[in-house]
Wavefront OBJ file of the C-alpha trace (Angstrom):
o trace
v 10.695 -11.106 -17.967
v 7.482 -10.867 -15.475
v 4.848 -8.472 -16.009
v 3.677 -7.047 -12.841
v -0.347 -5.252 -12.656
v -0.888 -3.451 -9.615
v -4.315 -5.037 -8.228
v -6.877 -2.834 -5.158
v -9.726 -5.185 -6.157
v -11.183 -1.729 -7.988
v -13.111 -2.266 -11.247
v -10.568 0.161 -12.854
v -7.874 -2.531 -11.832
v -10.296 -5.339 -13.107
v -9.690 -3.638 -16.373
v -5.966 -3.283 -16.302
v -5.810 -7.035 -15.825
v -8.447 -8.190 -18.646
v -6.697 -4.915 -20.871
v -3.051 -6.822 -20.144
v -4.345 -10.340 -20.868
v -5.816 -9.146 -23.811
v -3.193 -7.193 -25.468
v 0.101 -8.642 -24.165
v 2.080 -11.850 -24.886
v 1.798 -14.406 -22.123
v 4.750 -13.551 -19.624
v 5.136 -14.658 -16.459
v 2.950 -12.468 -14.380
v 2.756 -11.106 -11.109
v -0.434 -9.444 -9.048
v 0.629 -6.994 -6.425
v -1.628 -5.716 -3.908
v -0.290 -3.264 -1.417
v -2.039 -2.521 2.246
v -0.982 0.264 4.513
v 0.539 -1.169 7.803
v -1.313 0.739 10.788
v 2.158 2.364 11.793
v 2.377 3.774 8.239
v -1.269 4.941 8.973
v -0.697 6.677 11.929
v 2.543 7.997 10.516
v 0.788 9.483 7.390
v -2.879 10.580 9.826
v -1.506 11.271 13.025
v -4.965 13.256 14.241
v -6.881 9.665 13.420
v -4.592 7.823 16.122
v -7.283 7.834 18.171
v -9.820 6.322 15.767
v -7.535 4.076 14.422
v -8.533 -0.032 15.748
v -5.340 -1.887 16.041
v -7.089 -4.596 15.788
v -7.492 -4.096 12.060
v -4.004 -5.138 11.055
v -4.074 -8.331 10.910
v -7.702 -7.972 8.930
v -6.143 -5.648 6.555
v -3.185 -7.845 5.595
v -5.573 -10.728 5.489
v -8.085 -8.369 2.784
v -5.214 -7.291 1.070
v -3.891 -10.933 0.290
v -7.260 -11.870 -0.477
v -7.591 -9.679 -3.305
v -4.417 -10.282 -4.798
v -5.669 -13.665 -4.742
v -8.812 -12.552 -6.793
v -6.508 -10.722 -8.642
v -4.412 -13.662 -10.032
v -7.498 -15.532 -10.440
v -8.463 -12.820 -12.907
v -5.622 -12.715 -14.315
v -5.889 -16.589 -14.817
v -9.194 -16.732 -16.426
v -8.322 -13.999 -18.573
v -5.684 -16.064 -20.327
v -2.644 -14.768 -18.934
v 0.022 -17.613 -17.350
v 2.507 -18.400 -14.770
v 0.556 -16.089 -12.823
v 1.629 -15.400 -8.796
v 0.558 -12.956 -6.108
v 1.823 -11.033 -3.220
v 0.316 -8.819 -0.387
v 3.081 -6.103 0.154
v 3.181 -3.657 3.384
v 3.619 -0.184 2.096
v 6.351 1.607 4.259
v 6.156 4.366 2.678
v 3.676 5.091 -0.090
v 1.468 2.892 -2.320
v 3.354 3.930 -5.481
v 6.751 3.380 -4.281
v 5.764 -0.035 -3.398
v 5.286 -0.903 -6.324
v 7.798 0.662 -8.033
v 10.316 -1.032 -5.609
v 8.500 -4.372 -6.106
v 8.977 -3.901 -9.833
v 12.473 -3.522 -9.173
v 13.178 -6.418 -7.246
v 11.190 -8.477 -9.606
v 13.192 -6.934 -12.542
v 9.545 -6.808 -14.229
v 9.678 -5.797 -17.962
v 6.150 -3.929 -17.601
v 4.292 -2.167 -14.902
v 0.157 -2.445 -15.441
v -1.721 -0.481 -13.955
v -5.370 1.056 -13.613
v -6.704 4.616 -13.347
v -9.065 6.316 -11.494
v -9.702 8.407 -14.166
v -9.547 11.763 -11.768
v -8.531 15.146 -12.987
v -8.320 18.708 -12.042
v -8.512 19.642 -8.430
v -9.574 16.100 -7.196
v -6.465 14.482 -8.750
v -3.805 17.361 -7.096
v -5.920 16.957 -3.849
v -6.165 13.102 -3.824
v -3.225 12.343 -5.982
v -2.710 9.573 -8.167
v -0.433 6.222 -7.626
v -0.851 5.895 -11.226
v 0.955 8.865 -12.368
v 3.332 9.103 -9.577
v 4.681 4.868 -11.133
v 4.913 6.180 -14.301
v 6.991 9.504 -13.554
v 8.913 6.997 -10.763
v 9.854 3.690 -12.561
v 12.322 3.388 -14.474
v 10.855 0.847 -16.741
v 7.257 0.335 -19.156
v 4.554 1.680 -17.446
v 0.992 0.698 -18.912
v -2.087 3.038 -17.844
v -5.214 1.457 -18.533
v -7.862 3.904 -17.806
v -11.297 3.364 -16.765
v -14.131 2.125 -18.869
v -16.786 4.233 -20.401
v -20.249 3.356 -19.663
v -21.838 3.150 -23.423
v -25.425 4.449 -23.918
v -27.392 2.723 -25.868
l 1 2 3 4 5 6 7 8 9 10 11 12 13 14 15 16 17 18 19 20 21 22 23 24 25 26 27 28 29 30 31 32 33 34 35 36 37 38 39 40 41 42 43 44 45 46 47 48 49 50 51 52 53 54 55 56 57 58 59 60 61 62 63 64 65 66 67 68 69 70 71 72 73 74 75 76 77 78 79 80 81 82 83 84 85 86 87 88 89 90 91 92 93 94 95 96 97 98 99 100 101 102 103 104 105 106 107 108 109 110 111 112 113 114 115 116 117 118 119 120 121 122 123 124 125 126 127 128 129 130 131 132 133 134 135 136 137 138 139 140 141 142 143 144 145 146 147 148 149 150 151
C-alpha cells in the first residue's frame, strides 16, 4: 500500500511529512502537489480574467513540480522510503485532486497538513483538509500546525 501526503511547500505541510515519517511504518510513499491550471482559474475568478498573465502557466506547473520535489526530498531525509512525486493539474478543486489521486493510487493513507483556521475564516476560506477527510473514502491523517513554545 502507498501512503500519499498532500505537499503546498507550507510549513504546516513540512509537518505532515516529518509527523508521517515519524509515526508511520515505511510504505511506499507518494508527494502530491496540486497547481490550479489558468482555465480552472478563470473558471473559478472570472472578474480576475483580466489580471490573470497567461504567461504564468507554464511557471506555475514548473513551481508546483518543484515543490513536490522538495517535498519528496523531505520526505527522504525524514526516513520515509520508496518515496515519488507528482505535480497534478486540479480540474476541479484542490481537494478532489487529491482525493481522486488517492484513488487511482489505491493509497492506504491520506496525510495531510492544516492550516489550523477556524470560525468565520475557515467557512469563508474553506479548508482542503476537511473537505479530504469528509470526501475519501479511505484513512485520512490531519496533522495540524505546530505551536510556537515560549520559553
Amino acid at each position: 500500500m502507498t501512503i500519499l501526503v498532500a505537499y503546498d511547500g507550507s510549513a504546516d505541510s513540512r509537518g505532515a511529512i516529518e509527523f508521517a515519517a515519524k509515526h508511520l511504518a515505511a510504505q511506499p510513499t507518494l508527494v502530491v502537489t496540486v497547481w490550479e491550471p489558468l482555465l480552472v482559474q478563470l473558471r473559478k475568478y472570472p472578474l480576475a480574467a483580466g489580471a490573470i498573465d497567461p504567461g504564468t502557466e507554464d511557471e506555475a506547473h514548473a513551481q508546483a513540480e518543484q515543490h513536490a520535489r522538495e517535498g519528496a526530498e523531505l520526505a527522504m531525509a525524514a526516513g520515509l522510503s520508496e518515496v515519488s512525486y507528482r505535480a497534478v493539474a486540479d480540474n476541479e478543486s484542490i481537494w478532489k485532486t487529491i482525493v481522486d489521486v488517492a484513488d487511482e493510487v489505491d493509497a492506504s493513507l491520506i496525510v495531510t497538513g492544516s492550516r489550523g483556521l477556524a470560525g468565520v475564516r475557515s467557512v469563508l476560506l474553506g479548508s482542503v483538509s476537511n473537505h479530504v477527510l469528509h470526501h475519501a473514502n479511505r484513512p485520512t491523517l490531519i496533522v495540524p500546525p505546530v505551536k510556537a513554545t515560549s520559553r
